[in-house]
N, C-alpha and C positions, 0 to 999 in steps of 0.2 A: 505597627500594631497587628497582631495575630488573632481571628479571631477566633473562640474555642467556646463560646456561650449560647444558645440556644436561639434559633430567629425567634421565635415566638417572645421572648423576653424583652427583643428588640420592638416590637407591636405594642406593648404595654407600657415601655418609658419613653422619657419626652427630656427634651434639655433643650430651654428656650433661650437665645442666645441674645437673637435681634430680630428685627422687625419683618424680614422679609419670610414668608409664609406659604408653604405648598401644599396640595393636599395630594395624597398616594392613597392607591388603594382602598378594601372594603376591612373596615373591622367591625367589632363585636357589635357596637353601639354605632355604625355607619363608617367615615371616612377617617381616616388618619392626616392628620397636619403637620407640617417637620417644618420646625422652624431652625434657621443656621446664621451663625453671624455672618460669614462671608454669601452665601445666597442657597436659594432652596434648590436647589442642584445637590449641592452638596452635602445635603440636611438627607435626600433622597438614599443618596452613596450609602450614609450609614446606614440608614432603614432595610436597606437590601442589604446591605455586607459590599457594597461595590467600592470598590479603590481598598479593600485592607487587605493585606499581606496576608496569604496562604501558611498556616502550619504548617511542619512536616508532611503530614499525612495528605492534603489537601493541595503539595505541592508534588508528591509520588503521586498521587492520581491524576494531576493534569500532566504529567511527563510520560504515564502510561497511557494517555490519549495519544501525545504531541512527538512519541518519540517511539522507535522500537524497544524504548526500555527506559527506563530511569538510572540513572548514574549519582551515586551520592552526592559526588560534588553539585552535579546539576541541581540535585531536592535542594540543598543549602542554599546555591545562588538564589532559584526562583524563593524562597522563604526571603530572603535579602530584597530583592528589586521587582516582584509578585509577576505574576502568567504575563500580564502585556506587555512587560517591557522585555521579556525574555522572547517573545513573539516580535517584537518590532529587531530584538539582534539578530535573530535568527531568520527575519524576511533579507534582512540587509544584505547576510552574509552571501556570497557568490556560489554556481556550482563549483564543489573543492575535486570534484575526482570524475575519473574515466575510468569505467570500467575494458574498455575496449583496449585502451593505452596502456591499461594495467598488464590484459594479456598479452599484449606485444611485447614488454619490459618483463615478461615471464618467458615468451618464447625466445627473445633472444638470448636469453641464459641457458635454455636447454639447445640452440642452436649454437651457440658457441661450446656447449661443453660436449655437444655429441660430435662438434669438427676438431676438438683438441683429441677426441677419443680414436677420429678414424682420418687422420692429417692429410691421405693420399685419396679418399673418396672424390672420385668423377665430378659430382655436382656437391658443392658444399652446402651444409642445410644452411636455410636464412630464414626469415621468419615465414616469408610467403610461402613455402616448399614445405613446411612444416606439417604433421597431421595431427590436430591437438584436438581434445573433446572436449565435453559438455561440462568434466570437470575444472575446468578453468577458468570456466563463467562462472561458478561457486565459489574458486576460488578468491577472485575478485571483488563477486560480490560480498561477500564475508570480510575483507580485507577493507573494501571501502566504508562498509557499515562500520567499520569499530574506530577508523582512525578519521574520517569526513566529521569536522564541528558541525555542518548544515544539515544537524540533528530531524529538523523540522521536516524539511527535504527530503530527505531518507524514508520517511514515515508516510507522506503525500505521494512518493514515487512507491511505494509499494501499494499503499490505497490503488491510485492505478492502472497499476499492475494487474487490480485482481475487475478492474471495471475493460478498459482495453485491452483485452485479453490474447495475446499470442503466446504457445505456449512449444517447449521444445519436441514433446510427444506428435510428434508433425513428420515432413518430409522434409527438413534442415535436422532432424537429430545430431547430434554427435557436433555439433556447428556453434564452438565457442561464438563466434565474431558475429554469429547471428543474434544470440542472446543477448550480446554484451551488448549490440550498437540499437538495439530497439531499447534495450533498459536505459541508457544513457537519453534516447528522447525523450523517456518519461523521468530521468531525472532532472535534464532542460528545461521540458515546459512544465515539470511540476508547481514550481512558484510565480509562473508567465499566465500565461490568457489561453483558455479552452482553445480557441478556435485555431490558436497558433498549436497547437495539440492535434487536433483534429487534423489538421492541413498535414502535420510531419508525419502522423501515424497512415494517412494515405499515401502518401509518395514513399513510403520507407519499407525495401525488398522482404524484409521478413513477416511483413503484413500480410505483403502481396501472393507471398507463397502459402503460407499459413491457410488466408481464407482466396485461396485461388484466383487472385486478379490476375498475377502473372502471366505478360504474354497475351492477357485479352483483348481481343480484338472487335470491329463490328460484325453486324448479322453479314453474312453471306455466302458464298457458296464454296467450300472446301473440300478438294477433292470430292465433288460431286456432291455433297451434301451440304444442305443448308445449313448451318450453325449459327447460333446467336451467342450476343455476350453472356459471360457468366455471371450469376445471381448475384451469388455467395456473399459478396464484400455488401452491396450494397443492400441484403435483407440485416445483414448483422448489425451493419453502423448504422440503421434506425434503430433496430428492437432492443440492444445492448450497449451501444458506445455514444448514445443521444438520446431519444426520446421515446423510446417504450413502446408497449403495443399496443395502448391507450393512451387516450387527453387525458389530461390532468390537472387538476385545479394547483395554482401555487402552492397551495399546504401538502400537496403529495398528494391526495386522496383524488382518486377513479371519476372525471364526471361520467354522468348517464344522460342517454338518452329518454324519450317521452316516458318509455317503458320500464325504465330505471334498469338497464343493461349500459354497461361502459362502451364507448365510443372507442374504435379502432382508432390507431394514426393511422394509417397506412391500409393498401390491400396490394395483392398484385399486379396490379396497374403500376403502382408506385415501385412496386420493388424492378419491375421492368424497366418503366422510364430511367430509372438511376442507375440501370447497371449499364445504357448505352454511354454513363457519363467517365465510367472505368475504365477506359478500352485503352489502348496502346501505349500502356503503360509496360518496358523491360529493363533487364540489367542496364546499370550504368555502364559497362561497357559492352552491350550488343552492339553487333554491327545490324541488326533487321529485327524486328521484331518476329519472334519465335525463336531464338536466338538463345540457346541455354548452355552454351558453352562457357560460363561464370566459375569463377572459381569459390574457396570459401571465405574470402574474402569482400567478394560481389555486394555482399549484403549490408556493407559499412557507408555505401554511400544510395542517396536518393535515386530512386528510379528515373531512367531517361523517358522520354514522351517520343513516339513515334507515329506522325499523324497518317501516313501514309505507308504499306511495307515494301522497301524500299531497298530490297533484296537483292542479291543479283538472278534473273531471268528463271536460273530453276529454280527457285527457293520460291519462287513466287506463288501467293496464291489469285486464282483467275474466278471473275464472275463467270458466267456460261457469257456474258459479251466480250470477254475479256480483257474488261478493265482492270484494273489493280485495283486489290479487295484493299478498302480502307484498315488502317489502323484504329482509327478513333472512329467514333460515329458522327458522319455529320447533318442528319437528322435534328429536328427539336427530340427533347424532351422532357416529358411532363412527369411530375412525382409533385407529392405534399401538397396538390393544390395551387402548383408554379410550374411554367413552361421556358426553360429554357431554349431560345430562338435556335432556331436552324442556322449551322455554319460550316465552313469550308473548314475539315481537318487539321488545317497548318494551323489553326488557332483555337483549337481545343481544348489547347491548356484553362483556355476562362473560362471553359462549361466546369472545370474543376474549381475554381475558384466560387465561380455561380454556383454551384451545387452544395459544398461548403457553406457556402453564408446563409444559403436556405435551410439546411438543417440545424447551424449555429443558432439563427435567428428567431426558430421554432418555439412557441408559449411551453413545451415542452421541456425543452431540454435542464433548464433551472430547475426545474423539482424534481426530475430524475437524474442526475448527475447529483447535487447537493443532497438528497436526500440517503443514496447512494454513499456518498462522502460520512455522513454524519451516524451511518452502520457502521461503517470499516471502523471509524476513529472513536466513539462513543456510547450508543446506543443502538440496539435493535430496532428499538419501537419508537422512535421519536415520536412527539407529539404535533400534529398537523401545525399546529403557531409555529413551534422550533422551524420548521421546512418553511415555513413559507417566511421567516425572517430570515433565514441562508437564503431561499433563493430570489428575496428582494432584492439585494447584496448581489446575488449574480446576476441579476437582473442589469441593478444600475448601480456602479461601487460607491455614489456620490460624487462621483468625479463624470458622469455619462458612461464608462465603461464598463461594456457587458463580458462577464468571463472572466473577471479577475480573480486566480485562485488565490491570491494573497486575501484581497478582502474577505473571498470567500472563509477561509482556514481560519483568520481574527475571529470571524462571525461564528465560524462550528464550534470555535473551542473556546471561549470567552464569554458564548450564550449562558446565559441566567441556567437553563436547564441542564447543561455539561457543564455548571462551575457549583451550586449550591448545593450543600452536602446533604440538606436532609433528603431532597429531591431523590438521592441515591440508594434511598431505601423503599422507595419504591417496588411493588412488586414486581414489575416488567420493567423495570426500567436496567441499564447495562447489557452486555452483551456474552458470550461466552469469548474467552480468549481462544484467537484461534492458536492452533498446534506450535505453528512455526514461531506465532508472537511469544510464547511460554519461550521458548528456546533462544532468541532475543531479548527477552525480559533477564534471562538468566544468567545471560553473559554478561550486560548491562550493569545488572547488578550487584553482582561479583565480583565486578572490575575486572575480568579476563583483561590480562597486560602481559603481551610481547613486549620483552626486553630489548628486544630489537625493533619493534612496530612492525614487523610482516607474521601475518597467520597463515599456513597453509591447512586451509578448512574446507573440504568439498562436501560438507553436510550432509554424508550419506546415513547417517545415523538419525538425523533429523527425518528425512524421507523415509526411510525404510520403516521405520517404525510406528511414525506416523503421516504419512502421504502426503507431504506439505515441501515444499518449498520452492523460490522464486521463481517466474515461467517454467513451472509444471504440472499444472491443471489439468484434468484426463480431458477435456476441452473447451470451446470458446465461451461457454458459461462458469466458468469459473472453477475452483472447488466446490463449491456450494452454490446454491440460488438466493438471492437478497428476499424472496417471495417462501422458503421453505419453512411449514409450522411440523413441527414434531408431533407427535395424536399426544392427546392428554386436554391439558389446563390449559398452555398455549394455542393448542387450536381451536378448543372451546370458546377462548377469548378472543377469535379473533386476531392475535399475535405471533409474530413470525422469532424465527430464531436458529437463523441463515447457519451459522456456522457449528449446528448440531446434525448438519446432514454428514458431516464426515466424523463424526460424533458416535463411536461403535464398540464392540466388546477388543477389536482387535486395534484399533488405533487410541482407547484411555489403555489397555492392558501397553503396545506400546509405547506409549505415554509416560508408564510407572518404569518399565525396563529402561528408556531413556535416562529417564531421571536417574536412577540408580547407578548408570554408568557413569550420566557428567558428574553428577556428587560422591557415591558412594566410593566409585574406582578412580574419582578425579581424572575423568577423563574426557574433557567436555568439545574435541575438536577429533575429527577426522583427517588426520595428517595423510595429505597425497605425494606421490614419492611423484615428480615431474621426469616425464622421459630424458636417459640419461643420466639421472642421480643415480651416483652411487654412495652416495654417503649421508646416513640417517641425519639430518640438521635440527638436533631439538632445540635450539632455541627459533622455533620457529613452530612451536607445540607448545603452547602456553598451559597452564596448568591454574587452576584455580589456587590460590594464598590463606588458607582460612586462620594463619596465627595470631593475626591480629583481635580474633574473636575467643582464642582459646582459656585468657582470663574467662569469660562471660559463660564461656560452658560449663564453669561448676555449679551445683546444685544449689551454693548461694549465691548466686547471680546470672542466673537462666532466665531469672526475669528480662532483665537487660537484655539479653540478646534474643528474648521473643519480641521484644519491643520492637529493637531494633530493625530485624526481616517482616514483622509485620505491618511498620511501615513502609520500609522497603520496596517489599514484593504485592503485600495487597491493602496498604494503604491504609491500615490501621481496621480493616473490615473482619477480619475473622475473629469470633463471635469468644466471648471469655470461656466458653464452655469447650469449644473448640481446643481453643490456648489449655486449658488444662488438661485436657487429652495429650494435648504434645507433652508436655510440661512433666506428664504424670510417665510417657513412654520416657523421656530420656532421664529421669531420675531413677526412673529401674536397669542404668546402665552401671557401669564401675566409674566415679567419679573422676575430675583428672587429676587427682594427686596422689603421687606413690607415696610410699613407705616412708620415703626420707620428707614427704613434704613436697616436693619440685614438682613442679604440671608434664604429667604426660605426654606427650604431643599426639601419639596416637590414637590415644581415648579422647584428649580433647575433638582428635578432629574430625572421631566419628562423630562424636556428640554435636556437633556444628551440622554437619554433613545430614547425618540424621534430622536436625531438626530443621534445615533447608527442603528436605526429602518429604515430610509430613505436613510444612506450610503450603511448599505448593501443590501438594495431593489434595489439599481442605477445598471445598464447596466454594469459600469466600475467595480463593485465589484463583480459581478456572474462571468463577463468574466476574467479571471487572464490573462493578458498580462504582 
């Protein structure tokens, strides 16, 4: 059953079954009673709209929370078997792809063709000897997004993404294998347990470079100077990748002191104490810490722990007694209101485990991680209840487990507040779509299909135009801040609306030139030639298909096919005034039928193209309500 009738209508009728009798809620005249023959549980269900089958429209807007895009077949399924039970196939399913595996199944095709090219070359290229860039982790990851079923996954691992932030704009540029092999931990533990998150994104070399743990050692004296451990990792993974720079009440909201000023977590006391707990961490294959002779490949595998440096004699560094300068520190130390006991270096490794379970374990971390979560995937502005029912859930899954992002993700996208329609019209309520999401949505939804299942897509059209895509954030706060209000109405209200700070005259003007390229010139991928190609392979440049809509383009049945993408793309949201603004542009085109009668293909497919091109320009398609 679908439902497409009004809740309020629901508040005023009654169907008494059987005896058993609950009361919900406040109405006109006091409380509401729902009586059900099988039991008031389920008498409740209908009251709310809970357990009935999602419309169309109502099934493209949970797949544009739950997915980088909606896929028709997908709106149909979920319309069949409704949001949870597409949720529990999609928790089940396993990770399906490597992005890191994928580049190597790429370099070895340009390594074999550049050795068929030069037979008699000295050294033969292999994958390792290879010099590949940044566009290879595009390529991948575009390859993985379109043909990976673990839809869900996909959508949680880029959430991530944009909260643990490592991004290429670093000192690993040009470093496929570095992108690839940190993306793939966030596509690991995106359906697993936070803290098993947390642990991989410490120990894993592109972290460590990124916010300079690499090679850190304890306080001592280096070449004549004293030096201490570096900050960096540990100011970040309190204020951004855990718990804020404030307490916070489970609902998300700021406590205060007597004064009614918010409470710090943290000061530099704490960021000190935790960075002695960073130290002697290098490449997996150093032979001594300091040790950067790594290739670019170094970075696919976990960081080695070196408690002592362990060097040979010159390489060494010397206290002024000259001891051997620790690797790790073996000092206590104190951060978050816990003191990690003093230990002897060779067992250091538990001060990282200890260190971990203190910041996992923090009142913090559930409503700044969850609430976090419920921006990227739904709403700007959630409401304090929404956050603090995700992060009960992260709290305790029902089962004692704290960190589960499965229960989590049921919980964000299943809540009363991200499923009930009228909710959506709210005035603050939804989010802008970000840049990159539009360009996912689009491919999504158009069924972009390789004929062969490989895209060679390095999204440079997507970035350039509008400054968006996978680890490439100008730095460790992301694109945007989750705290950014724009001046106007939103900040007067107190309301943030994070993803309008990359929001500008030169990335919507962007925006519009994109569009025009992937619809107007059907040109919706950036085909990269791999070193060594010599021969353009278009079936590996997919092209948008719009004939299946070109019946729907004529002037008598344009209805139909505004119907159609307005489901589609915005969920059945853009406003009838809107629709006839399109409606009224593409009737003053040349219709599709020539002379003889027969559909043009041409004129059809501007007409589609076009009117792809004006829904997603509309107010109702940027803003995701």
């Amino acid at each position: 059953m679908k439902y497409s009738f009004p809740l309020l209508v629901l508040f005023f009728c009654s169907h008494v079954f059987a005896q058993q009798t609950e009361t919900f809620g406040l109405g006109h005249t006091g409380k509401v009673k729902v009586s059900a023959s099988s039991n008031a549980t389920e008498g409740i269900k209908t009251l709310t709209l809970d357990g009935f089958l999602p419309n169309h429209n109502s099934a493209s807007r949970f797949l544009s929370q739950a997915t980088l895009g909606p896929r028709p077949a997908e709106v149909e399924n979920v319309t069949m078997i409704g949001e949870e039970a597409w949720m529990d196939q999609q928790l089940a399913l396993p990770n399906s792809f490597s992005t890191e595996a994928y580049i190597r199944s790429i370099a070895q095709q340009v390594a074999d063709t550049l050795n068929e090219q030069d037979p008699t070359r000295e050294v033969p290229y292999t994958v390792e000897n290879l010099n590949l860039n940044d566009d290879y982790f595009d390529i991948a990851w575009f390859q993985g997004s379109m043909t990976s079923p673990d839809r869900l996954r996909w959508r949680m691992a880029f959430a991530l993404s944009e909260i643990f932030v490592a991004s290429r704009i670093s000192s690993f540029d040009n470093n496929p294998y570095a992108l690839a092999s940190y993306y793939d931990v966030l596509l690991e533990h995106s359906l697993g347990n936070y803290r098993d998150l947390l642990e991989a994104v410490t120990f894993h070399p592109t972290m460590a470079v990124y916010l300079t743990y690499m090679n850190n050692h304890a306080e001592g004296i280096v070449d004549g100077n004293h030096v201490f451990p570096d900050e960096n990792y540990a100011r970040e993974v309190m204020q951004l990748f855990s718990i804020g720079l404030f307490e916070l009440n489970n609902d998300g909201t700021e406590k205060q002191d007597t004064n009614g000023n918010p409470i710090p977590t943290y000061d530099n006391d704490d960021i000190g104490g935790l960075a002695k707990v960073f130290t002697g961490l290098s490449w997996h294959n150093s032979e001594y810490l300091g040790d950067n002779t790594n290739d670019e490949q170094a970075f696919t595998q976990p960081l080695k722990f070196f408690p002592i440096d362990s060097s040979d004699a010159y390489r060494r560094w010397w206290r002024s007694d000259h001891d051997i300068v620790d690797g790790h520190d073996r000092g206590p130390k104190t951060f978050l209101g816990q003191t990690i006991p003093a230990r002897d270096p060779s067992l250091g490794l538990q001060d990282f485990q200890d260190a971990i379970d203190i910041i996992f374990n923090h009142p913090n971390v559930g409503p700044f991680i969850c609430k976090q979560l419920i921006q990227r995937m739904v709403t700007s502005n959630p409401s304090p209840a929404y956050v603090q029912r995700v992060t009960e859930v992260f709290n305790n899954n029902g089962a004692g487990v704290r960190g589960d992002f499965k229960a989590v993700l049921k919980t964000i996208l299943l809540d009363r507040e991200a499923r009930v329609i009228e909710e959506r019209h709210e005035r603050y309520s939804g989010m802008l779509r970000e840049p990159f999401v539009r360009y996912t949505n689009l491919v999504n939804a158009l069924n972009l299909t390789s004929t062969i299942g490989v895209y060679r897509n390095d999204m440079d059209e997507v970035y350039e135009q509008m400054g968006q895509r996978p680890l490439q954030s100008p730095s460790v706060f992301n694109f945007f801040q989750t705290s950014y209000r724009p001046d106007g109405e939103l900040a007067e209200q107190g309301k943030v609306a994070p993803e309008f700070q990359i929001l500008n005259s030169i990335t919507l003007t962007g925006y519009l030139n994109a569009l025009a390229e992937w619809l107007i010139d059907n040109d919706p991928i950036d085909y990269y030639w791999y070193g060594g190609d010599t021969v353009y392979k278009e079936d590996e440049v997919p092209e948008f298909d719009f004939s299946g809509d070109y019946l729907f383009a004529s002037n008598k049945n344009l209805p139909i096919l505004l119907d159609k993408y307005n489901m589609l793309l915005a969920h059945g949201s853009i406003s009838e005034s809107n629709i006839n603004h399109i409606k009224t542009a593409i009737e003053a085109m040349p219709d599709i039928y020539d002379s003889d009668g027969e559909i043009d293909e041409s004129d059809a497919r501007r007409r589609v193209a076009l009117t792809l091109f004006l829904m997603m320009s509309s107010p109702e398609y940027i803003i995701n309500r």
